[in-house]
C-alpha positions as CSV (number, residue, x, y, z in Angstrom):
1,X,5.7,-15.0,3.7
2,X,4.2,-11.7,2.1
3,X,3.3,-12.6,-1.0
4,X,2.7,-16.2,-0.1
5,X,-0.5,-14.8,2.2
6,X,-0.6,-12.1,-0.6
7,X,-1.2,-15.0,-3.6
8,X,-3.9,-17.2,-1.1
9,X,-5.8,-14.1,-0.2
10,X,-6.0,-13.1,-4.0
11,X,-7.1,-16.6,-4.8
12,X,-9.6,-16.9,-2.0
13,X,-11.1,-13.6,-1.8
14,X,-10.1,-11.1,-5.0
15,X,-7.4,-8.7,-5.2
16,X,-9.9,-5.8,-4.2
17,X,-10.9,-7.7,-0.6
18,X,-9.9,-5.3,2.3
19,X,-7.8,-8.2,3.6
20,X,-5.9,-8.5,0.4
21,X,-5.2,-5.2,0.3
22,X,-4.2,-4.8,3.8
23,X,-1.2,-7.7,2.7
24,X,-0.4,-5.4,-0.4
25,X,0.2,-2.3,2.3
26,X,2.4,-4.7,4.5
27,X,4.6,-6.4,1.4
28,X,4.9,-2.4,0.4
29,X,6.0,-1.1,3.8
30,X,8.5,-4.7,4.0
31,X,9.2,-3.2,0.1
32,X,10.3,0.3,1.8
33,X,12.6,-0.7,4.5
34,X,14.5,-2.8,2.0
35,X,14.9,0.2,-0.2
36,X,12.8,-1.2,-3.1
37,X,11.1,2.0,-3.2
38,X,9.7,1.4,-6.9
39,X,8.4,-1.7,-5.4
40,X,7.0,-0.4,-2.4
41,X,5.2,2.1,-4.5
42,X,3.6,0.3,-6.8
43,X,2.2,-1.7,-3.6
44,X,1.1,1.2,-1.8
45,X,-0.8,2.5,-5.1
46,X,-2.3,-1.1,-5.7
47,X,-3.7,-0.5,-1.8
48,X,-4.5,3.1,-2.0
49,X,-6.6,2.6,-4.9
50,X,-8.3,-0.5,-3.4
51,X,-9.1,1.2,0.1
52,X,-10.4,4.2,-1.8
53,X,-12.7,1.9,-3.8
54,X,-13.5,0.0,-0.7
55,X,-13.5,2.1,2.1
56,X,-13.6,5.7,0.8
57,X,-11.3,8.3,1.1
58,X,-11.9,8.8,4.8
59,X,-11.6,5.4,6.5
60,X,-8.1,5.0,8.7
61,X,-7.2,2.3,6.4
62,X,-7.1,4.5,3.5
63,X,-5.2,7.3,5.3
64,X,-2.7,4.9,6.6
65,X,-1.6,4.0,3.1
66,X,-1.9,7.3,1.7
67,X,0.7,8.7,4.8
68,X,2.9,5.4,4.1
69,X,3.3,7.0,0.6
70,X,4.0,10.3,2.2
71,X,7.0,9.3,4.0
72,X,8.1,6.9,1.2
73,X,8.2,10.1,-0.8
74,X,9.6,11.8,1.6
75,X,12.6,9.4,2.2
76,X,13.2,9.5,-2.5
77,X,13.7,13.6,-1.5
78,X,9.9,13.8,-3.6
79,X,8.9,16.6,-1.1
80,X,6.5,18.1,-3.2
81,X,4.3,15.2,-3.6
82,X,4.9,14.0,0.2
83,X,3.5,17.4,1.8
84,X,0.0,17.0,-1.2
């Protein structure tokens, strides 16, 4: 169901619209409690970057993504990069 509002939302609005990327953060959080943490990385990156473009560095919608990549980290034993 992810990716198949992920796919219409890329063809209707971009990959870049806020609403895409808010899909991108869901399919990587689905991603990390499967324990495809490559996966769910590559998503969270694809939506950090996004939101960063979007919305700044500030906006909730950034910082969500960039603490869901904290505690993916976390979880892969990264601690180093989780706590920056």
């Amino acid at each position: 169901m992810y990716r198949r509002a992920l796919e219409g939302k890329e063809k209707a609005w971009g990959p870049e619209h806020t609403s895409t990327l808010d899909t991108v953060n869901d399919l990587g959080n689905l991603y990390a409690d499967r324990g495809k943490m490559a996966e769910a990385e590559a998503m969270y990156r694809r939506a950090l970057e996004g939101y960063e473009k979007a919305w700044g560095p500030e906006h909730t919608s950034t910082l969500n993504t960039v603490n869901n990549l904290g505690n993916l980290y976390a979880d892969r034993g990264k601690m180093a990069e989780a706590e920056s």
